[in-house]
C-alpha positions as CSV (number, residue, x, y, z in Angstrom):
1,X,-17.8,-16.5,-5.4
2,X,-21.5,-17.0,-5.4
3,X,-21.2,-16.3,-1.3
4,X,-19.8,-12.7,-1.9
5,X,-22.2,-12.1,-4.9
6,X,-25.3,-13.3,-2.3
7,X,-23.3,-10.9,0.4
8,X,-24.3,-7.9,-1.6
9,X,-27.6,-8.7,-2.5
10,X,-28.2,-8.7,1.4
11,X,-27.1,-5.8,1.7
12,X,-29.1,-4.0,-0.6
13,X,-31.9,-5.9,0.6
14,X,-31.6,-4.1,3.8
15,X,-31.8,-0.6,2.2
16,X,-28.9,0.5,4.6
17,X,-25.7,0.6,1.9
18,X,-23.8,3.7,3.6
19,X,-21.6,3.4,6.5
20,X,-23.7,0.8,8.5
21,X,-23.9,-2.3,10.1
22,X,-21.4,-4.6,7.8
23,X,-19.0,-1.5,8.0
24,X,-18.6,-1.9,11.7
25,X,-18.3,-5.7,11.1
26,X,-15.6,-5.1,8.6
27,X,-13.5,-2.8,11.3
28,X,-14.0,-5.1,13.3
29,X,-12.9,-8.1,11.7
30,X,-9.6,-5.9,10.7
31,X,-8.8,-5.1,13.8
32,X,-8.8,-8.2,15.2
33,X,-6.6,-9.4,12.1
34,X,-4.1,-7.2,12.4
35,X,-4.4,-7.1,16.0
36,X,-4.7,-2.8,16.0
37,X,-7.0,-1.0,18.8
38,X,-8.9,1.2,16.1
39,X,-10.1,0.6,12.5
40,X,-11.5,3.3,10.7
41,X,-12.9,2.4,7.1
42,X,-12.4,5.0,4.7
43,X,-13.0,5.2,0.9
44,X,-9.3,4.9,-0.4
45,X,-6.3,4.6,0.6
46,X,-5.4,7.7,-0.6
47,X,-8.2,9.4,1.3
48,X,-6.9,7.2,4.5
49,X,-3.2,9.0,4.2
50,X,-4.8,12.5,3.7
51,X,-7.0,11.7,6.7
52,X,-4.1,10.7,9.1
53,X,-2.3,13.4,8.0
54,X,-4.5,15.7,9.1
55,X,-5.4,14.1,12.1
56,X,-0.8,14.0,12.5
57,X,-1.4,18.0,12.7
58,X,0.6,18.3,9.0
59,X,-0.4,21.4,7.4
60,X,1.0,24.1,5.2
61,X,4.8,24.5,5.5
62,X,5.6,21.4,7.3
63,X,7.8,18.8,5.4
64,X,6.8,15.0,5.3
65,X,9.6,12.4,3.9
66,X,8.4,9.9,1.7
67,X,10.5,7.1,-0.9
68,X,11.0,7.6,-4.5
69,X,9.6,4.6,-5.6
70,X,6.2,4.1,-4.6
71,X,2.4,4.2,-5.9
72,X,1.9,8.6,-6.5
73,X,-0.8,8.6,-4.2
74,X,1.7,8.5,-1.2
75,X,3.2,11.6,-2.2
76,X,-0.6,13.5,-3.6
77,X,-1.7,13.0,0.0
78,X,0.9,15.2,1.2
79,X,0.5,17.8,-0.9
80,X,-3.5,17.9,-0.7
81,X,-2.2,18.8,3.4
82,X,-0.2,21.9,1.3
83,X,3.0,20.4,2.7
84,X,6.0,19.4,1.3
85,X,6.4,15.5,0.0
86,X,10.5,14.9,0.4
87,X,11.7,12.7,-1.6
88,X,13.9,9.5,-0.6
89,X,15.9,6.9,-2.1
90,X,15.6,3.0,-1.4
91,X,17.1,0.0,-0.6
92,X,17.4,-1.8,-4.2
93,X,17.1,-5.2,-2.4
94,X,14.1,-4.6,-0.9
95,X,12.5,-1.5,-2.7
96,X,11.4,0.4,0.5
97,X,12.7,3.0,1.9
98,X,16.2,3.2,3.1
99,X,16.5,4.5,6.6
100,X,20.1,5.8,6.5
101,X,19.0,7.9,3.7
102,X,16.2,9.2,6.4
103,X,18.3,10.5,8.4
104,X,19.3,12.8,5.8
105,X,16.7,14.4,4.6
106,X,15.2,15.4,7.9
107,X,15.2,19.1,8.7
108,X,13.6,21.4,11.1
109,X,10.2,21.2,9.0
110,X,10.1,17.5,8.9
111,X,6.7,16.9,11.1
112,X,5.9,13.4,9.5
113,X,8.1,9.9,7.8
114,X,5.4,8.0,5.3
115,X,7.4,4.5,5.0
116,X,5.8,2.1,2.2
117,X,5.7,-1.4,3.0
118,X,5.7,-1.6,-1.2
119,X,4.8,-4.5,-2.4
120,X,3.9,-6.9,0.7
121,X,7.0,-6.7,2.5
122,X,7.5,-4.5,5.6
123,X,10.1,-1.5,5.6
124,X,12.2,-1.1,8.4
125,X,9.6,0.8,10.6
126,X,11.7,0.0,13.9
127,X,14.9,2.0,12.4
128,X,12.7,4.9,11.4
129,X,10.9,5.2,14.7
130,X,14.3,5.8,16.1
131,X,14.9,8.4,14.2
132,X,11.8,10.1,14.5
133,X,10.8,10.0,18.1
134,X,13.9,12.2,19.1
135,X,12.3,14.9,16.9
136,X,8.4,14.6,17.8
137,X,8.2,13.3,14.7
138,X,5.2,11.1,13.4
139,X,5.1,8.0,11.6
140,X,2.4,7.2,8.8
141,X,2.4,4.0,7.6
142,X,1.8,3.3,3.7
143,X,0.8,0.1,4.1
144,X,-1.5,-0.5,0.7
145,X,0.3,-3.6,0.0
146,X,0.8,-4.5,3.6
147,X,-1.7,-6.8,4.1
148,X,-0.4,-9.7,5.6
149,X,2.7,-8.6,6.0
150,X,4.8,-8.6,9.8
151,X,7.9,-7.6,11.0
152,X,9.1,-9.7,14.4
153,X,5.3,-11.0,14.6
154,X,3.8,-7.4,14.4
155,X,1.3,-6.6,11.3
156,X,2.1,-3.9,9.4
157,X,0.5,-0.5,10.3
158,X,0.9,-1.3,13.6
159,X,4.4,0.4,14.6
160,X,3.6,4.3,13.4
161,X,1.3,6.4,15.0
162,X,-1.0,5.0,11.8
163,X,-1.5,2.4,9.2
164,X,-3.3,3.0,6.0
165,X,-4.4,-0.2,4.0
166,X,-5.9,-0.2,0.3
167,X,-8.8,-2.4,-0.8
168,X,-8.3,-1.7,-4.5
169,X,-8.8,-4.5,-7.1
170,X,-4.8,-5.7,-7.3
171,X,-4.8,-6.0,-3.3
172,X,-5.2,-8.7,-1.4
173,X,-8.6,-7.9,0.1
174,X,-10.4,-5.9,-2.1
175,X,-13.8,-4.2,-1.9
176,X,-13.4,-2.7,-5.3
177,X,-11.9,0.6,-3.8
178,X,-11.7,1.3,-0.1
179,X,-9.3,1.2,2.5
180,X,-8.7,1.4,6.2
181,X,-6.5,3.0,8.8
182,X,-5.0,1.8,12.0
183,X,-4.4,3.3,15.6
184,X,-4.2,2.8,18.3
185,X,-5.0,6.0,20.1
186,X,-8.4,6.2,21.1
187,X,-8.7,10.1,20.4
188,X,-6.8,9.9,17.2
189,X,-9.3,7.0,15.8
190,X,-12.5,9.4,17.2
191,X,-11.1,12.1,15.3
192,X,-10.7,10.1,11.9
193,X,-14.6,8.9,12.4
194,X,-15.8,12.0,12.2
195,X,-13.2,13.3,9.4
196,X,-14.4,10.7,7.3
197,X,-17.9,11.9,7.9
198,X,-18.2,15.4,6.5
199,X,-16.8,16.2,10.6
200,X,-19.7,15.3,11.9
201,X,-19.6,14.9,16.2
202,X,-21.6,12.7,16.3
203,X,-23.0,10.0,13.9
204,X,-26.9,10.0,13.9
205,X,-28.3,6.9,12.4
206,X,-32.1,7.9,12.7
207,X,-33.2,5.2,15.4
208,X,-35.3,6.9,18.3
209,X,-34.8,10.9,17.6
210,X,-35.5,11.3,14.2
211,X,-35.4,15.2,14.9
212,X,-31.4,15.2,16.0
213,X,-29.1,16.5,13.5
214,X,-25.0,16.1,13.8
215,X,-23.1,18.9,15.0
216,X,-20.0,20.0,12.9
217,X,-17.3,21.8,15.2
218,X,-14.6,20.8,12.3
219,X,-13.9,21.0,8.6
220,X,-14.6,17.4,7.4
221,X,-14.9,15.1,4.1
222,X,-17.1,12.8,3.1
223,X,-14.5,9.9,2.7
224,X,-17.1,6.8,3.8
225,X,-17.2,3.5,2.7
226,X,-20.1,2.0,1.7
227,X,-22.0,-1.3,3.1
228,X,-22.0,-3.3,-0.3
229,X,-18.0,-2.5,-0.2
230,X,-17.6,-4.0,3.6
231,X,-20.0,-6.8,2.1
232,X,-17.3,-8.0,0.0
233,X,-14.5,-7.2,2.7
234,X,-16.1,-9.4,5.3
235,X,-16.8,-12.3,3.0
236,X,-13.0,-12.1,2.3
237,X,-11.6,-11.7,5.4
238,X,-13.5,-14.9,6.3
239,X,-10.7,-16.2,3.8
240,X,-7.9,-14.5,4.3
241,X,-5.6,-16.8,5.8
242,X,-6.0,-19.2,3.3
243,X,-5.6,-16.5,0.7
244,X,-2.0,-15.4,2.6
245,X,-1.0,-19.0,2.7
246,X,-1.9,-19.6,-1.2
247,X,0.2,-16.3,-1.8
248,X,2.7,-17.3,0.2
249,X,3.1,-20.7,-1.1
250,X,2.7,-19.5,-5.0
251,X,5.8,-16.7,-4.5
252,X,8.0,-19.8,-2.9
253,X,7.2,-21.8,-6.0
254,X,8.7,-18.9,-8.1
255,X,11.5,-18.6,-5.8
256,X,12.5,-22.3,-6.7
257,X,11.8,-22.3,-10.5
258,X,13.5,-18.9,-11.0
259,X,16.4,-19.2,-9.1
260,X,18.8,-20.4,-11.6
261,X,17.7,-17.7,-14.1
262,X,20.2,-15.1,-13.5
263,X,18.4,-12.3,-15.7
264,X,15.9,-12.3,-13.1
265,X,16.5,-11.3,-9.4
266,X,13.6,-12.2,-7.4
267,X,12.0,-10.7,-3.9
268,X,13.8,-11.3,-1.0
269,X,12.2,-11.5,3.0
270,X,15.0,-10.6,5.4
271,X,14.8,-12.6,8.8
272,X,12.0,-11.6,11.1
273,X,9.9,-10.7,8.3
274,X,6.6,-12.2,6.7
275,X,6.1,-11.2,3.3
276,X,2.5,-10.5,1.9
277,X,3.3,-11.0,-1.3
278,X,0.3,-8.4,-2.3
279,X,3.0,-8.5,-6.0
280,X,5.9,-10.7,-6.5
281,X,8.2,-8.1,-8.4
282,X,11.5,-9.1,-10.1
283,X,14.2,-7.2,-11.2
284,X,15.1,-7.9,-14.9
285,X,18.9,-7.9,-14.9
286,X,20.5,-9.4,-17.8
287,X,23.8,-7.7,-16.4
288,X,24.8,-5.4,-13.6
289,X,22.8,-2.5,-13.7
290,X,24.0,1.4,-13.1
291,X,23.0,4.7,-13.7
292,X,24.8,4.5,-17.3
293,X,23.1,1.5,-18.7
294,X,19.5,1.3,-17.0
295,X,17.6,3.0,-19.8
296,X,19.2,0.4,-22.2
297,X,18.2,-2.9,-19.7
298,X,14.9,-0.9,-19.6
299,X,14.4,-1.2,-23.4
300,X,15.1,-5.1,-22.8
301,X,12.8,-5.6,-19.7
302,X,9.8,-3.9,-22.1
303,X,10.5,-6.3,-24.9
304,X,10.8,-9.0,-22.3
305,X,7.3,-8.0,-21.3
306,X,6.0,-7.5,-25.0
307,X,6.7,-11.3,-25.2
308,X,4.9,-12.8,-22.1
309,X,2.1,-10.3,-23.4
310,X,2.0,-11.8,-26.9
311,X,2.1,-15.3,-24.9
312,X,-1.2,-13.8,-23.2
313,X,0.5,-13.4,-20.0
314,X,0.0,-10.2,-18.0
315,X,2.8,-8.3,-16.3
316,X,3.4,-4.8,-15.1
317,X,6.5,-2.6,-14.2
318,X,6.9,-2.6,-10.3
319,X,5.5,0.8,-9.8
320,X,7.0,4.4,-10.6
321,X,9.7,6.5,-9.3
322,X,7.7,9.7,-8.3
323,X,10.3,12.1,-8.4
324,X,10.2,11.3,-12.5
325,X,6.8,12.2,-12.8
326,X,5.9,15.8,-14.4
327,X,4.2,17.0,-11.5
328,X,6.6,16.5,-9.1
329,X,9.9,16.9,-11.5
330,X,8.6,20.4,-12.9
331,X,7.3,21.7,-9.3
332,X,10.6,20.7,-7.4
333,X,13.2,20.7,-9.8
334,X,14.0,16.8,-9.9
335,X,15.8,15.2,-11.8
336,X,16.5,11.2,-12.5
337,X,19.6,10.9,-11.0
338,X,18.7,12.5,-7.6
339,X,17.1,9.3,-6.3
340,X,19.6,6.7,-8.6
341,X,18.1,3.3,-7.0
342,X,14.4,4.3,-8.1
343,X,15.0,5.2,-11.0
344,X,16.7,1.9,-11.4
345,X,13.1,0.2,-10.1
346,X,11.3,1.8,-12.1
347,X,13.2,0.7,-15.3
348,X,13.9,-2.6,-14.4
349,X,11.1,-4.2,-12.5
350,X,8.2,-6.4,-13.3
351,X,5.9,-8.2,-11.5
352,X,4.9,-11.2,-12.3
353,X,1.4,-13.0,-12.3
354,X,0.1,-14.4,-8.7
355,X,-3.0,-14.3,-7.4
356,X,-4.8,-17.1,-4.9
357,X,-6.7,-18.5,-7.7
358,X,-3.8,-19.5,-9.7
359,X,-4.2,-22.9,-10.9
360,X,-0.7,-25.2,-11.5
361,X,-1.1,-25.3,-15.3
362,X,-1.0,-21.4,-15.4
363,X,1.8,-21.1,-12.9
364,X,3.9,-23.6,-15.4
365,X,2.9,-22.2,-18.0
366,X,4.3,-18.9,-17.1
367,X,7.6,-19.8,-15.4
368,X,7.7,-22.5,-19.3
369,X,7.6,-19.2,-21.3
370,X,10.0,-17.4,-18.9
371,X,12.7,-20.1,-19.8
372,X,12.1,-20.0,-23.2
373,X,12.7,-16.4,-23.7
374,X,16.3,-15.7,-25.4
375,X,17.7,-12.2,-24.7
């Protein structure tokens, strides 16, 4: 929009693009949003995991439980720490985590539980914070896609000791890459400023005593975001309860038109909960689905794809099962079938197009080449 493009160009007018003014605006503006006490603006989400991971106390050794199914980053943040990503299935119905299966994989080196709200709809952070605070444990929450997204009126990020948001280009808000975290504890928050800032003590902005230098007591990184970044952010979240509401109302539209097409099972938003629709992911399930036929429904969600491609209609698969990855495979000795409902996901998801500026000729014409497709 001309208004964000004229955003920018202030900015850089100004001469201050790093960390400045508009950044504090852009916390600001998030916090009061999501309604958190702290909001610390960082230049990923995967930097804003590492960083709350650190400031969690996870280091080499410790264990931290993450789901199958999700974006790799969750599970690269834990191992930059040198700690152990454990893997854990899902719920198929709603792709997050599954908190029975939890339980399971804690053991004595379990320090930290990284639920995913994947794909705009919360996990079940309440269930997992009763597991965890028996055992000191702490809660991270992966909430990339989270953005507006709540749980019993509560915005995601808010429930775990802290929330990290992405501001990549497929998200809701996006500032091109960035992100944010969430927390509420006042020393937590002061110790994520100055992580982000190389560990500087305190931040020097060269107003008054231009001789003064920061002093660095702790190892830090320089994970900032940048003004022209919170530029954009701001000039979104000036939007962003009409861009909810247009998500929102695009994903109920699909709900409607797809619900008679029994080869595709769409999202679901348990009671209590306020999906963000950051993706409306389907699963493509021409017939029941188990471990012995999902590679052959996958071979018939990809030519399913191929055709809304050829129709010039974008989709993607849902997101990946990490524990398939060569990485993670190799270096833990996983194997498909250890985490049977992700690798379903993986095989047999898709998301389908929805963004705010969808107009009602390109939603028909999608869900009109949808019902023309023969399998």
């Amino acid at each position: 929009m001309p208004e964000d493009i004229e955003s920018v160009e202030e900015v850089i007018r100004t001469g201050w693009v790093v960390q400045g003014p508009k950044v504090r605006e852009f916390e600001s503006m998030w916090s009061e949003f999501t309604g958190s006490k702290h909001a610390i603006a960082v230049s990923s989400c995967t930097t804003a995991l590492h960083l709350a991971l650190i400031a969690a106390g996870i280091k080499r050794g410790d264990e931290v439980i993450v789901p199958s199914f999700t974006w790799i980053a969750t599970a690269n943040a834990v191992e930059y720490t040198g700690a152990k990503p454990v893997f854990c299935d899902i719920d198929p119905d709603t792709y997050n985590i599954n908190p029975e299966k939890v339980e399971q994989r804690v053991t004595e080196k379990t320090r930290a539980i990284m639920p995913v709200h994947l794909f705009g709809l919360q996990a079940d952070v309440d269930k997992i914070n009763g597991i965890a605070e028996a055992k000191g444990i702490k809660i991270i929450e992966d909430a990339a896609c989270g953005f507006g997204a709540y749980k019993s009126g509560v915005h995601s990020g808010l429930k775990g000791d802290f929330g990290c948001f992405s501001f990549h280009p497929r998200k809701a808000i996006t500032t091109g890459e960035g992100g944010m975290i969430v927390t509420q504890n006042d020393d937590d928050a002061a110790l994520l400023r100055s992580l982000r800032d190389h560990g500087a003590e305190v931040k020097v902005e060269g107003k008054g005593k231009p001789y003064l230098l920061p002093d660095f007591k702790i190892l830090g990184y320089n994970y900032r975001l940048t003004d022209i970044q919170a530029a954009l952010g701001i000039m979104q979240m000036k939007r962003a309860g009409e861009i909810i509401k247009k998500r929102r109302e695009l994903a109920s539209r699909y709900d409607e038109a797809l619900k008679a097409d029994r080869r595709l099972v769409v999202p679901i938003c348990p009671d209590g909960y306020e999906h963000g629709y950051q993706s409306y992911v389907c699963l493509f399930r021409p017939e029941e689905i188990n471990s012995g036929n999902a590679d052959e429904i996958n071979i018939q969600r990809n030519e399913f794809m191929q055709y809304l491609s050829d129709n010039g209609i974008a989709t993607r698969p849902g997101t990946h099962a990490v524990h398939l990855q060569e990485y993670y495979s190799t270096k833990y000795n996983l194997k498909p079938e250890d985490f049977r409902n992700s690798y379903i996901a993986e095989k047999c998801t898709l998301a389908l197009p929805l963004f705010p500026g969808m107009t009602d000729n390109e939603f028909n014409y999608v869900v009109d080449k949808i019902k023309r497709y023969k399998t």
